[in-house]
Biopython code that builds the backbone (N, CA, C, O; Angstrom):
import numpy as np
from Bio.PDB.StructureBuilder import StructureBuilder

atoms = [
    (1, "UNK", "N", (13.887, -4.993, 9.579)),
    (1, "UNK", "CA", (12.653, -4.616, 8.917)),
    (1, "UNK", "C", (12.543, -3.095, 8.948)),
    (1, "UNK", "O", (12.987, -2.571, 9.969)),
    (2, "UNK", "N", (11.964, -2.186, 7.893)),
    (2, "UNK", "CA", (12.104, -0.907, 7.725)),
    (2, "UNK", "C", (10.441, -0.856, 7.466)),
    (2, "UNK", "O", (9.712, -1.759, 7.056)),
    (3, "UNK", "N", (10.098, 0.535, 7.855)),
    (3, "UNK", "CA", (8.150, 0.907, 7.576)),
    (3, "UNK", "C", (8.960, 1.489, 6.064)),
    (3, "UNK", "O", (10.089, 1.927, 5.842)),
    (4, "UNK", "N", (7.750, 1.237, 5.207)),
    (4, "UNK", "CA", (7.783, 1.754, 4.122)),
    (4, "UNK", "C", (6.517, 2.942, 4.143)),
    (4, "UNK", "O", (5.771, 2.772, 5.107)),
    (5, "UNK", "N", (6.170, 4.014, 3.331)),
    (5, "UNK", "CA", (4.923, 4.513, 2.870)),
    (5, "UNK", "C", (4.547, 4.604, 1.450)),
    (5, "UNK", "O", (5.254, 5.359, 0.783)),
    (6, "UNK", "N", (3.612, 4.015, 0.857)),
    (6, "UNK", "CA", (3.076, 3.725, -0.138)),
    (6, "UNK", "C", (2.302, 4.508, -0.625)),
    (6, "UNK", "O", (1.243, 4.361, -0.014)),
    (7, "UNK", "N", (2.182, 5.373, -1.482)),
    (7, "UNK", "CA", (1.333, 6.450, -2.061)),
    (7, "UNK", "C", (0.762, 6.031, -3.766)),
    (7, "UNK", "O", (1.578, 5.969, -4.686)),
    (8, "UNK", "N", (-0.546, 5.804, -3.953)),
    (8, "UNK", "CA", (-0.570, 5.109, -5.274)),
    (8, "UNK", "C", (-1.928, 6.037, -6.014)),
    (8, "UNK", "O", (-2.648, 6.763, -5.329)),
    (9, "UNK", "N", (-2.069, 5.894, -7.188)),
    (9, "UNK", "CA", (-3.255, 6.506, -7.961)),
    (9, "UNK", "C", (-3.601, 5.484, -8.527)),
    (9, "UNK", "O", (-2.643, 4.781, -8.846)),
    (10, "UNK", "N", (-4.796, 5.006, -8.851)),
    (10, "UNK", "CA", (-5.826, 4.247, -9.335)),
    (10, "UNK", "C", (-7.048, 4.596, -9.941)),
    (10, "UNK", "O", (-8.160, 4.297, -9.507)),
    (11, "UNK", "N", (-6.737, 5.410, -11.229)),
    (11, "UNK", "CA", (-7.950, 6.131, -11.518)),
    (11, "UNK", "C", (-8.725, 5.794, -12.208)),
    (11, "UNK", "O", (-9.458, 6.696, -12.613)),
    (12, "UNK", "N", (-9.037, 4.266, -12.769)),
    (12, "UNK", "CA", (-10.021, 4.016, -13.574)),
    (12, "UNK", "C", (-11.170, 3.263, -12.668)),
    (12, "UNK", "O", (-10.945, 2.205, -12.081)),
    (13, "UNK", "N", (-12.257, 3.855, -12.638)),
    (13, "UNK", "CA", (-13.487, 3.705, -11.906)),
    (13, "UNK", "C", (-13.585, 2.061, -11.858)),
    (13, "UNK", "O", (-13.199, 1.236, -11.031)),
    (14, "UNK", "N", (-14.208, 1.968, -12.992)),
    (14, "UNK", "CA", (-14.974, 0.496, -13.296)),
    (14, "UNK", "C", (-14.058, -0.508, -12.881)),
    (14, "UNK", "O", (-14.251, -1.470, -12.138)),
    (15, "UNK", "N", (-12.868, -0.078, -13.572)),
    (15, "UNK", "CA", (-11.747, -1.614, -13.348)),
    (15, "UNK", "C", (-11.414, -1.451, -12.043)),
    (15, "UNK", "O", (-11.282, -2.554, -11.513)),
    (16, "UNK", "N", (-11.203, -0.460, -11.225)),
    (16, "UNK", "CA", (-11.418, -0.757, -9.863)),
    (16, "UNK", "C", (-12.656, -1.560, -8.927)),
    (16, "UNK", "O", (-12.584, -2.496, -8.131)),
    (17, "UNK", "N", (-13.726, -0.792, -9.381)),
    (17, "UNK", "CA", (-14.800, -1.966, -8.672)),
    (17, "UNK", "C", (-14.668, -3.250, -9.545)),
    (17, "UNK", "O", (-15.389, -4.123, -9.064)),
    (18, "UNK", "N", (-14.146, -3.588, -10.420)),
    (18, "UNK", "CA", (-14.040, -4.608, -10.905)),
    (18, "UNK", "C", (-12.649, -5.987, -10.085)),
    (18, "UNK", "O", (-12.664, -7.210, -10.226)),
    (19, "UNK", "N", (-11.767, -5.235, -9.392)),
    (19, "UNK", "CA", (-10.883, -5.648, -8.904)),
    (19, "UNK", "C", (-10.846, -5.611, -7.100)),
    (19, "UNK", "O", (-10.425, -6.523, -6.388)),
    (20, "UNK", "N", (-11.296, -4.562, -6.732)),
    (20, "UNK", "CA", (-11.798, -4.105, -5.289)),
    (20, "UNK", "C", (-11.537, -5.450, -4.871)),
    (20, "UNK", "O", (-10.366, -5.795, -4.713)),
    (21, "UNK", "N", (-12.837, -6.562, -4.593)),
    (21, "UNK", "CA", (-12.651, -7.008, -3.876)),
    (21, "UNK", "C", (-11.135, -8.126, -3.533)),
    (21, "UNK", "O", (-10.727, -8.350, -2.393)),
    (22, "UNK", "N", (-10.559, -8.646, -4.699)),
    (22, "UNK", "CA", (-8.984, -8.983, -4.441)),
    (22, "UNK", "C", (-8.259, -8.291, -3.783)),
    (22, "UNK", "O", (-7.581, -8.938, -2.986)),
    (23, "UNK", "N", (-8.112, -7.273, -3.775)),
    (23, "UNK", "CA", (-7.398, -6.254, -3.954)),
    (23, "UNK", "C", (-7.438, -5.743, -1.925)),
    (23, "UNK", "O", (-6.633, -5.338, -1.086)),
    (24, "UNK", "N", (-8.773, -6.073, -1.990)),
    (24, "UNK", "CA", (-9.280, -5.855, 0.103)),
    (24, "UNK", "C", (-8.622, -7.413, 0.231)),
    (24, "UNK", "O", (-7.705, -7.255, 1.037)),
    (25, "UNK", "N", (-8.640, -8.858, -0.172)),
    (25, "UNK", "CA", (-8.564, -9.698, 0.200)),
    (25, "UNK", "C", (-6.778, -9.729, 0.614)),
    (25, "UNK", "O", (-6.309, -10.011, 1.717)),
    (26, "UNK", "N", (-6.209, -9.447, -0.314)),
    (26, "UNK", "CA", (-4.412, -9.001, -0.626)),
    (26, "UNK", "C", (-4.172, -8.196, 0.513)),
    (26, "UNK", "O", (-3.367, -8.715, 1.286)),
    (27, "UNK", "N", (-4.668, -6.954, 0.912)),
    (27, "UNK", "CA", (-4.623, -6.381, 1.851)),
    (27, "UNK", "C", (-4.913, -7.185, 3.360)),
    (27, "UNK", "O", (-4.087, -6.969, 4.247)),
    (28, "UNK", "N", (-6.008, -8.057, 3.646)),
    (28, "UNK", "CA", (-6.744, -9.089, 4.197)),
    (28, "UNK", "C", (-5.132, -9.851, 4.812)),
    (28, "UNK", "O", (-4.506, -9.671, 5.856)),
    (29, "UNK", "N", (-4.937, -10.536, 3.886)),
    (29, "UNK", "CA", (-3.971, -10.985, 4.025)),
    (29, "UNK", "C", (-2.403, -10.637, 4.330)),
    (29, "UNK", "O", (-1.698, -11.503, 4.848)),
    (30, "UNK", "N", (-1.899, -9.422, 4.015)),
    (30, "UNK", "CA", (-1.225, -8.593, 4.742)),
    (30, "UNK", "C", (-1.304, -8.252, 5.666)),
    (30, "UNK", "O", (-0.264, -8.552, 6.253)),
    (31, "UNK", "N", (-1.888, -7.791, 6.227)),
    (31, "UNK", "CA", (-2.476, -7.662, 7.838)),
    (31, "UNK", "C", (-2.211, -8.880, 8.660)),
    (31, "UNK", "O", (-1.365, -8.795, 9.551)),
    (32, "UNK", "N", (-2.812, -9.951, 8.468)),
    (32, "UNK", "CA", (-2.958, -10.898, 9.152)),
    (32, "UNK", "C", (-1.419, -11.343, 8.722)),
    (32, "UNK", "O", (-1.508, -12.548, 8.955)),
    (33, "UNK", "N", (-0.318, -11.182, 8.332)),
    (33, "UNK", "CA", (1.302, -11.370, 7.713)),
    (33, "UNK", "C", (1.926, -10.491, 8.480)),
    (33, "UNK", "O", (3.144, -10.553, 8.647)),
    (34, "UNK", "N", (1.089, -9.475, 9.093)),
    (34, "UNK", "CA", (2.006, -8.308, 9.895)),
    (34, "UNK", "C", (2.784, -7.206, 8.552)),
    (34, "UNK", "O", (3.161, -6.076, 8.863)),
    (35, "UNK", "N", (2.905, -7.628, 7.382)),
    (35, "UNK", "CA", (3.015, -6.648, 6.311)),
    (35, "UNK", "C", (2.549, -5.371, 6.675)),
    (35, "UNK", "O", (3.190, -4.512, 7.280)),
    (36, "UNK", "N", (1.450, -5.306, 6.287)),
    (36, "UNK", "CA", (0.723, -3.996, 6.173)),
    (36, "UNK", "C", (0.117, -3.440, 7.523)),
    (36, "UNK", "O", (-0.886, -3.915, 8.057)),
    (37, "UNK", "N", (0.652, -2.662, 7.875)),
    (37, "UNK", "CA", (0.344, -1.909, 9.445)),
    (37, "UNK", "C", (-0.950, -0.988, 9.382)),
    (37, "UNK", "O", (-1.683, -0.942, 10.370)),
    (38, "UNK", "N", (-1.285, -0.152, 8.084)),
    (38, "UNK", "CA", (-2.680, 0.533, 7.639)),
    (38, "UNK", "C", (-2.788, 0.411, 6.450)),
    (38, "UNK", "O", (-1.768, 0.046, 5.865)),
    (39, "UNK", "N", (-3.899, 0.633, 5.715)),
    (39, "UNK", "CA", (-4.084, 1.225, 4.315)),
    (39, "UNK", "C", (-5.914, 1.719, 4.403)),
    (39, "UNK", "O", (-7.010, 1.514, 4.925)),
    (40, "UNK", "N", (-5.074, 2.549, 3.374)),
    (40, "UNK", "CA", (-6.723, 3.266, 3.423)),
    (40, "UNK", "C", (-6.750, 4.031, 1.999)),
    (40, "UNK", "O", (-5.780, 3.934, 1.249)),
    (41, "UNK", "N", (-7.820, 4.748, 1.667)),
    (41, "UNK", "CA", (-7.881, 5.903, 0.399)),
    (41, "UNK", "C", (-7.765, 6.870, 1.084)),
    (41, "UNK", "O", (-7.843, 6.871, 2.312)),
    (42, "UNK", "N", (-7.553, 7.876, 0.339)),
    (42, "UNK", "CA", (-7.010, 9.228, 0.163)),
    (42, "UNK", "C", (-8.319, 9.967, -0.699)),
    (42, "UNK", "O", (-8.422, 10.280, -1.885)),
    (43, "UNK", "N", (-9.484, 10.123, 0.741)),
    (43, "UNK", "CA", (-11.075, 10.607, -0.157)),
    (43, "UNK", "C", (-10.795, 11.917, -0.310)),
    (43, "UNK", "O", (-11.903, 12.364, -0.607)),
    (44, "UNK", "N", (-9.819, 13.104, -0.303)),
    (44, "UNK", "CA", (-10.059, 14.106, -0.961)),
    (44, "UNK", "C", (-9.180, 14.758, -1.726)),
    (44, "UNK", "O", (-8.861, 15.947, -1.734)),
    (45, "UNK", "N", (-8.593, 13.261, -2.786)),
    (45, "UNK", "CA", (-7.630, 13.632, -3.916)),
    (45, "UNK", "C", (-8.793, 13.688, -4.989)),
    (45, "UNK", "O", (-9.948, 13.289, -4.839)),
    (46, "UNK", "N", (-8.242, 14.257, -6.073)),
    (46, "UNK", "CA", (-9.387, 14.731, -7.327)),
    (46, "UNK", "C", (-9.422, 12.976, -7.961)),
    (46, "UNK", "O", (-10.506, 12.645, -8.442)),
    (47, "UNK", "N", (-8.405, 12.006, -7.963)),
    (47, "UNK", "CA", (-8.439, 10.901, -8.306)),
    (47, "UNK", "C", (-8.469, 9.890, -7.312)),
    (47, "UNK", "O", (-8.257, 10.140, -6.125)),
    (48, "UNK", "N", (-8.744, 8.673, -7.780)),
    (48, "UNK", "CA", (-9.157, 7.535, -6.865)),
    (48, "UNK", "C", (-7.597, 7.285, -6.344)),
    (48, "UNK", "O", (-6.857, 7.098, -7.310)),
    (49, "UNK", "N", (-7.014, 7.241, -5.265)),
    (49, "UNK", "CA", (-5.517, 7.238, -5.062)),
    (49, "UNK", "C", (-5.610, 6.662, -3.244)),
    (49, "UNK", "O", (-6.682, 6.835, -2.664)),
    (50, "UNK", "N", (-4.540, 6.064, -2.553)),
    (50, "UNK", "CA", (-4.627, 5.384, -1.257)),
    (50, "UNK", "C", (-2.998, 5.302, -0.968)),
    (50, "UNK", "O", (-2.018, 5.525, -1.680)),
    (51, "UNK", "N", (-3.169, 4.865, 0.451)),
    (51, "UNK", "CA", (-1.723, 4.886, 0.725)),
    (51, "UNK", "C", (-1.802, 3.658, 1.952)),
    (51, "UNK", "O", (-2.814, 3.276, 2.539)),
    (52, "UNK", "N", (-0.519, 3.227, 2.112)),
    (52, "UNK", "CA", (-0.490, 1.867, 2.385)),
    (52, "UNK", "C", (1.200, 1.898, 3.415)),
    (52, "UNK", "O", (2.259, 2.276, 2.915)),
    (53, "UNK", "N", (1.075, 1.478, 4.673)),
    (53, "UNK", "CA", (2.093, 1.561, 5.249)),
    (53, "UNK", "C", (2.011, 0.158, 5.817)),
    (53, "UNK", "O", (1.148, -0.528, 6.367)),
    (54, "UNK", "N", (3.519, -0.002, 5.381)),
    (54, "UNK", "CA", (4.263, -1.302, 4.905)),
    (54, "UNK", "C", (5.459, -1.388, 5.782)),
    (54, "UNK", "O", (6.190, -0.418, 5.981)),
    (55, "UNK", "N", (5.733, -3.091, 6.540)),
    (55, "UNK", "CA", (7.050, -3.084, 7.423)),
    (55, "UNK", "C", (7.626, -4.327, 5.960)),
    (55, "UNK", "O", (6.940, -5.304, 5.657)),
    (56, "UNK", "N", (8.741, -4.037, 5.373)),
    (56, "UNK", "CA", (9.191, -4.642, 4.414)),
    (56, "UNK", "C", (11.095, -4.924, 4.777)),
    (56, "UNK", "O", (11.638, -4.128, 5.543)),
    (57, "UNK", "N", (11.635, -5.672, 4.376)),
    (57, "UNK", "CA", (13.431, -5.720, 4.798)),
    (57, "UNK", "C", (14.302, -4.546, 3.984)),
    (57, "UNK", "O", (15.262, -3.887, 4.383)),
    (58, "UNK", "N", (13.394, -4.524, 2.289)),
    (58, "UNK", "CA", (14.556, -3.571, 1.865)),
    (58, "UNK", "C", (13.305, -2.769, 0.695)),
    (58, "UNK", "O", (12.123, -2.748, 1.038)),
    (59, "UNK", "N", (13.735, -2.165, -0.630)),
    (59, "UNK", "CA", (12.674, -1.299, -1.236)),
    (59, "UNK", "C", (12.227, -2.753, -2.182)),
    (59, "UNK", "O", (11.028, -2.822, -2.455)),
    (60, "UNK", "N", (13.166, -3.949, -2.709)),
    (60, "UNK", "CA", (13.192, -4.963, -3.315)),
    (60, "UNK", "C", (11.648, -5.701, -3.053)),
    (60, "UNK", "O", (10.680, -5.766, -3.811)),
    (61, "UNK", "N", (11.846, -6.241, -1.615)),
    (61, "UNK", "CA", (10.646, -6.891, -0.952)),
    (61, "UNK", "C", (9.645, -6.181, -1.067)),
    (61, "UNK", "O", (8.623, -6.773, -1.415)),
    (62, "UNK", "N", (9.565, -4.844, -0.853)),
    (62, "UNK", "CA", (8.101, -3.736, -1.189)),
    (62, "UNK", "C", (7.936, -4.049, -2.497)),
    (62, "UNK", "O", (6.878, -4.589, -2.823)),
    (63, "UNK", "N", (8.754, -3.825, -3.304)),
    (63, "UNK", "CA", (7.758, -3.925, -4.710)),
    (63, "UNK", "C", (7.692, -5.591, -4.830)),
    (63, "UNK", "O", (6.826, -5.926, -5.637)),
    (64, "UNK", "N", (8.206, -6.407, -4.387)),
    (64, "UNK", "CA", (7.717, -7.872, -4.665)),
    (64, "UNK", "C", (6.217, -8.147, -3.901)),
    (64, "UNK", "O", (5.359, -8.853, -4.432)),
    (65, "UNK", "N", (6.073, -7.646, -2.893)),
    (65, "UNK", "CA", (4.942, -7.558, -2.034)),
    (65, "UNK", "C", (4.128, -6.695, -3.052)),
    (65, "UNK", "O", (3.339, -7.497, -3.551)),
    (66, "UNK", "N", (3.947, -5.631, -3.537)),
    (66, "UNK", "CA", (2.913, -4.791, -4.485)),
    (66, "UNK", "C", (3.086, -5.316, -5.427)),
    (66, "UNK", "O", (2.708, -4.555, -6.318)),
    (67, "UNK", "N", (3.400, -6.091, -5.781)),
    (67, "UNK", "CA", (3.429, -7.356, -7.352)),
    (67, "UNK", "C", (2.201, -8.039, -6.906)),
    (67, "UNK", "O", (1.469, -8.472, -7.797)),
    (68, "UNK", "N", (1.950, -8.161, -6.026)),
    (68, "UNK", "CA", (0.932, -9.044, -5.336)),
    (68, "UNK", "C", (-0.595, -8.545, -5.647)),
    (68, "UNK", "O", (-1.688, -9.011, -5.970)),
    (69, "UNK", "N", (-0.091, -7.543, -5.401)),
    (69, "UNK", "CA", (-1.682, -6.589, -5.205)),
    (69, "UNK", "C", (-2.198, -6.793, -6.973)),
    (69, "UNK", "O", (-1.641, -6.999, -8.051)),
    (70, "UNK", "N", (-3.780, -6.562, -6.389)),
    (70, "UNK", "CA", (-3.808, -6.818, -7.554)),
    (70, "UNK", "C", (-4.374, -5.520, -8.856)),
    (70, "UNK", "O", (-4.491, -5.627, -10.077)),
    (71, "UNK", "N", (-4.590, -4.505, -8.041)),
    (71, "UNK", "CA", (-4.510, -3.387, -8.840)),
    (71, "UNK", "C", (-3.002, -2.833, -9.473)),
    (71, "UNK", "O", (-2.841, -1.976, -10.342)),
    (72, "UNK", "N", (-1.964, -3.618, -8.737)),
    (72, "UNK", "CA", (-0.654, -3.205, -9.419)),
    (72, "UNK", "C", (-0.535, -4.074, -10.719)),
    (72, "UNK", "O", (0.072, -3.708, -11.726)),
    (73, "UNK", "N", (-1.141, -5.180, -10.585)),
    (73, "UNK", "CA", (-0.777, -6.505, -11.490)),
    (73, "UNK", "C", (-1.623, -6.624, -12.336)),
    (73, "UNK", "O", (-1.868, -7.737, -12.801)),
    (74, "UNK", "N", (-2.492, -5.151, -12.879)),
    (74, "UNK", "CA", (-3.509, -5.456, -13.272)),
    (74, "UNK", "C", (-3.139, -4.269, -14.203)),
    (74, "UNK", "O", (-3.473, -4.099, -15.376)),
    (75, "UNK", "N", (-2.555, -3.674, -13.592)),
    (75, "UNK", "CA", (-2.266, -1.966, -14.143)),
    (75, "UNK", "C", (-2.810, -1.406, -14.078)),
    (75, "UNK", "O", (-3.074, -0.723, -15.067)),
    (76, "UNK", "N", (-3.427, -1.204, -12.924)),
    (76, "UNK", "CA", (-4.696, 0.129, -12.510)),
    (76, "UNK", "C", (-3.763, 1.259, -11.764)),
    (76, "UNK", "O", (-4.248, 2.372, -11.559)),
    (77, "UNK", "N", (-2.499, 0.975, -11.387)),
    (77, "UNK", "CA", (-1.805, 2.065, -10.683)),
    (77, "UNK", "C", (-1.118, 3.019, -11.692)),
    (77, "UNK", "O", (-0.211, 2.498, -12.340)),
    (78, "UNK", "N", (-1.362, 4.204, -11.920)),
    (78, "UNK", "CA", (-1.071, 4.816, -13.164)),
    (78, "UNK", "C", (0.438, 5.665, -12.138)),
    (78, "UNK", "O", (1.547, 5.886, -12.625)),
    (79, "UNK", "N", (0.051, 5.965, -10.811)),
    (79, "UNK", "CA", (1.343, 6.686, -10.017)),
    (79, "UNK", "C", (1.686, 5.950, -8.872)),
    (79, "UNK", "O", (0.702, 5.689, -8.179)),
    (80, "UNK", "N", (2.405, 5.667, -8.585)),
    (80, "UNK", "CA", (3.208, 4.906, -7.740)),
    (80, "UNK", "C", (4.386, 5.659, -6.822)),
    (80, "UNK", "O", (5.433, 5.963, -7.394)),
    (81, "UNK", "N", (4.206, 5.994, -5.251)),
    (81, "UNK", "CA", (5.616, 6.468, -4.479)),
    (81, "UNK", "C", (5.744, 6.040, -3.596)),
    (81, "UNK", "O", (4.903, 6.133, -2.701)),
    (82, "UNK", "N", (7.270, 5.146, -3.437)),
    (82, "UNK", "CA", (7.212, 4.351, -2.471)),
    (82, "UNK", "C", (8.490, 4.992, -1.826)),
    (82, "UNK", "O", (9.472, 5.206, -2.538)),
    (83, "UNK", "N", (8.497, 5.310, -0.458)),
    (83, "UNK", "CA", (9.128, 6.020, 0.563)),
    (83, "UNK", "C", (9.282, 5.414, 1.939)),
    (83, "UNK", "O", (8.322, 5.062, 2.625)),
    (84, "UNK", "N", (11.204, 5.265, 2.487)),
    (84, "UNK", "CA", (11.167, 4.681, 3.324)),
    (84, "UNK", "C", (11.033, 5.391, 4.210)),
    (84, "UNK", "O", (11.437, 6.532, 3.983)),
    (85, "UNK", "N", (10.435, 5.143, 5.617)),
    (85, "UNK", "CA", (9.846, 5.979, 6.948)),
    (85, "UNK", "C", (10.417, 5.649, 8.353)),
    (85, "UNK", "O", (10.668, 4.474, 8.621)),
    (86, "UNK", "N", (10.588, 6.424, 9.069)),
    (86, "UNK", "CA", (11.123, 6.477, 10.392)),
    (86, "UNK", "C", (10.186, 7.220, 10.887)),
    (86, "UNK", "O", (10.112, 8.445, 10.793)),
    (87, "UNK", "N", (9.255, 6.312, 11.569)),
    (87, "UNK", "CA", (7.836, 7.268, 12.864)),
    (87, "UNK", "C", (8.736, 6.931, 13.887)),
    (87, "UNK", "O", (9.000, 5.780, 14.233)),
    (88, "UNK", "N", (9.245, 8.056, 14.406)),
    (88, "UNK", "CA", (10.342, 7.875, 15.447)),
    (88, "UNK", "C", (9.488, 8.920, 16.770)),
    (88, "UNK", "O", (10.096, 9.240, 17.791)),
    (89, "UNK", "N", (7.960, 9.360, 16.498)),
    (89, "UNK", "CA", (6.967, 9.779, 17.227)),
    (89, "UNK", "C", (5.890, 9.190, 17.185)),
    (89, "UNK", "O", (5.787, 8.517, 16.159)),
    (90, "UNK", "N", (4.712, 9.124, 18.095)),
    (90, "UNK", "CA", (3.361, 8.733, 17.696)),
    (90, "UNK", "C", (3.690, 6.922, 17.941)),
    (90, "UNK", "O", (4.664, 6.269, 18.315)),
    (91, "UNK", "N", (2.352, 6.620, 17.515)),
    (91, "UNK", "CA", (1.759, 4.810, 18.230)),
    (91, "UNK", "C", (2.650, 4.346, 16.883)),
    (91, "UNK", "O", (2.942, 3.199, 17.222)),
    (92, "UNK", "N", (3.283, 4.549, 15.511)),
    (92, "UNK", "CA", (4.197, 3.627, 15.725)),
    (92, "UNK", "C", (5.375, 3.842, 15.666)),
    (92, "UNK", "O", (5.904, 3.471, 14.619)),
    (93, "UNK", "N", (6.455, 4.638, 16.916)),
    (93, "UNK", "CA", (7.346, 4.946, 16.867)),
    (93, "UNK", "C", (8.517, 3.636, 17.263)),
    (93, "UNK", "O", (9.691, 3.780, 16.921)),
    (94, "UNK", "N", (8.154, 2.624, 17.862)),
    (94, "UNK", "CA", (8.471, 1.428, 17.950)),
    (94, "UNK", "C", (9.266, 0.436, 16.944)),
    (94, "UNK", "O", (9.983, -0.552, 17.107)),
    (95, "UNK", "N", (8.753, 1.240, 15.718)),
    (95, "UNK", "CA", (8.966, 0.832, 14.336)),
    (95, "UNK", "C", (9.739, 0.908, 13.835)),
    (95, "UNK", "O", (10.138, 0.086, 13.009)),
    (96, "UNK", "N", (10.568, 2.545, 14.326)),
    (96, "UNK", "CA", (11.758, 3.052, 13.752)),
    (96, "UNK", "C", (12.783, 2.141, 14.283)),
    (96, "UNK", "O", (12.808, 1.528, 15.351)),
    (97, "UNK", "N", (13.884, 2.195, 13.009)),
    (97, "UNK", "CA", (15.371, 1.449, 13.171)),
    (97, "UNK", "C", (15.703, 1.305, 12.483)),
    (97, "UNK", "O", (16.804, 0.757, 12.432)),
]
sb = StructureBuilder()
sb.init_structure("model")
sb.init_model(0)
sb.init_chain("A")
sb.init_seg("    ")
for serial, (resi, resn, name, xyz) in enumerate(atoms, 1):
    if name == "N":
        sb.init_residue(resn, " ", resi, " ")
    sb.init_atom(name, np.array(xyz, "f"), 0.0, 1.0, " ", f" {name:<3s}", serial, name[0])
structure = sb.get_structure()
């Protein structure tokens, strides 16, 4: 298993609160899968944008897992960067390998 980091933009207002709550539930459910280790927004980008750190096997499984989501599947993600990570410092250095 490899941490991934997930960097995304989501800039249309409405269709976001329109999707939000799936979208926390998907996350909901990642968590409780051991998937998703954090996610949060990114409150002082000029656009609505979040980032999402992910234990996934290869880059394949990450985007099959963000197929899921439902701001990806919806097409609210206008930027998308997905980057593999080694926290080989800090609470999750455990992770690295």
């Amino acid at each position: 298993m490899s941490t991934w980091v997930i960097a995304y933009v989501h800039p249309d207002q409405e269709r976001w609160n329109q999707f939000l709550e799936p979208h926390l539930h998907w996350i909901e459910q990642h968590l409780d899968d051991g998937r998703i280790i954090a996610s949060g927004p990114l409150p002082d980008e000029q656009q609505l944008s979040a980032l999402i750190i992910m234990d996934a096997r290869d880059r394949d499984h990450v985007d099959q897992l963000l197929a899921g989501d439902p701001f990806v599947a919806e097409g609210l993600v206008t930027e998308l960067t997905v980057q593999r990570w080694e926290p080989i410092f800090g609470l999750l250095a455990d992770k690295a390998g």
